[in-house]
C-alpha positions, 0 to 999 in steps of 0.5 A: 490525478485521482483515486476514486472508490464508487459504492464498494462491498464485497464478500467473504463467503456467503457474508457481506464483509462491507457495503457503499463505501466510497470515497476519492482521493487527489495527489498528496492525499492519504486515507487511513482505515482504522477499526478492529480485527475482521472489520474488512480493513485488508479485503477493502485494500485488496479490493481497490489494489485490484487483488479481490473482485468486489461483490459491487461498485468501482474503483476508478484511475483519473490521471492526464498521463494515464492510458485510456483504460488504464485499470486503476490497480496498475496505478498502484503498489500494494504491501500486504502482510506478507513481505513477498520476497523469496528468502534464499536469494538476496535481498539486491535480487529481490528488489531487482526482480521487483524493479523489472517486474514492475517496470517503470512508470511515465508518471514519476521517478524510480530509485535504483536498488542501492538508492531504495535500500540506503533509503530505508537505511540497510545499503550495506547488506543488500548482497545476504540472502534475505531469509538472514535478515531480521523480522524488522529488517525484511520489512523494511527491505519490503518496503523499498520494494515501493521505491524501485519503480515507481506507483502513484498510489502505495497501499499499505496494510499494517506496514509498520509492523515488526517496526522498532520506532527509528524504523518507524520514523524512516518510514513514516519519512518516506511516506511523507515523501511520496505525499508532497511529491504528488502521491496517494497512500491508503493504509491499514493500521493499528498504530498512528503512522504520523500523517498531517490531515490524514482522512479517516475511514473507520470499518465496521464489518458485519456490524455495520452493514447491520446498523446500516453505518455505510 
């Protein structure tokens, strides 16, 4: 089972946002993308979650259970900013539009909304509409978003924000969790999340197509 990003770029407008970047991941790899604000760290993770069309390179699915030509964005989960959740219904109702939206994969095991939503420690407010949920609360519940059914590869762009630390030490559990069990993570972060041999990926946007870092 492996990810791999062959000689990627992509634009933003008329500008090149990044260029050549490759790289491969096997199971129970992570690679973290660091650099500062506008570096292409969330183009870059649209582009391999199959959301933006690179301007170049491929993004390929390696797996014996895959499909032949199975898209490698249909082995992945993607969180982004935004908690894509609707606030007027409740949060048991949005995780189970994303179970069935979803659906389950062949390729490992999905928990059930109660189990998802014990895991990152709210079982008991499942049934409020989700809008009352605090900042850190809904992201939390956006998270168990990735436990309902189940994706080898979790993309991950600032997951720890509006996190308090007891909030950041579940997530980085899970996380954990999904690595030993044969999953891949990439996520985008300011903060360290945690993770033992972690691969880095350091971006340098603009200024690094013009110094010809990739």
């Amino acid at each position: 089972m492996r990810l791999i990003a062959e000689n990627l770029s992509a634009r933003r407008g008329e500008d090149l946002i990044f260029q050549g970047v490759s790289f491969a991941l096997s199971r129970g790899e992570s690679l973290v993308l660091t650099g500062k604000n506008g570096s292409g760290k969330s183009t870059l993770l649209r582009v391999v979650a199959g959301l933006l069309r690179p301007e170049s390179g491929t993004v390929i699915w390696q797996a014996d259970t895959a499909d032949k030509g199975m898209r490698a964005a249909e082995a992945c989960h993607y969180l982004g900013h935004r908690n894509a959740m609707k606030t007027e219904l409740s949060v048991h109702e949005n995780l189970t539009f994303w179970q069935q939206f979803f659906g389950h994969s062949p390729q490992g095991e999905s928990l059930s909304v109660d189990e998802a939503a014990d895991a990152v420690g709210l079982g008991d407010i499942t049934h409020l509409p989700f809008g009352y949920l605090s900042a850190g609360q809904q992201r939390r519940m956006a998270f168990a978003k990735l436990l309902v059914s189940f994706r080898p590869v979790w993309i991950l762009d600032e997951p720890t924000a509006a996190l308090d630390v007891s909030a950041e030490r579940v997530f980085t559990g899970l996380i954990e969790s999904h690595l030993r069990n044969g999953g891949i993570l990439i996520g985008a972060t300011h903060q360290p999340l945690g993770l033992e041999n972690a691969q880095e990926l350091k971006m340098a946007g603009f200024t690094g197509i013009a110094e010809e870092v990739w």
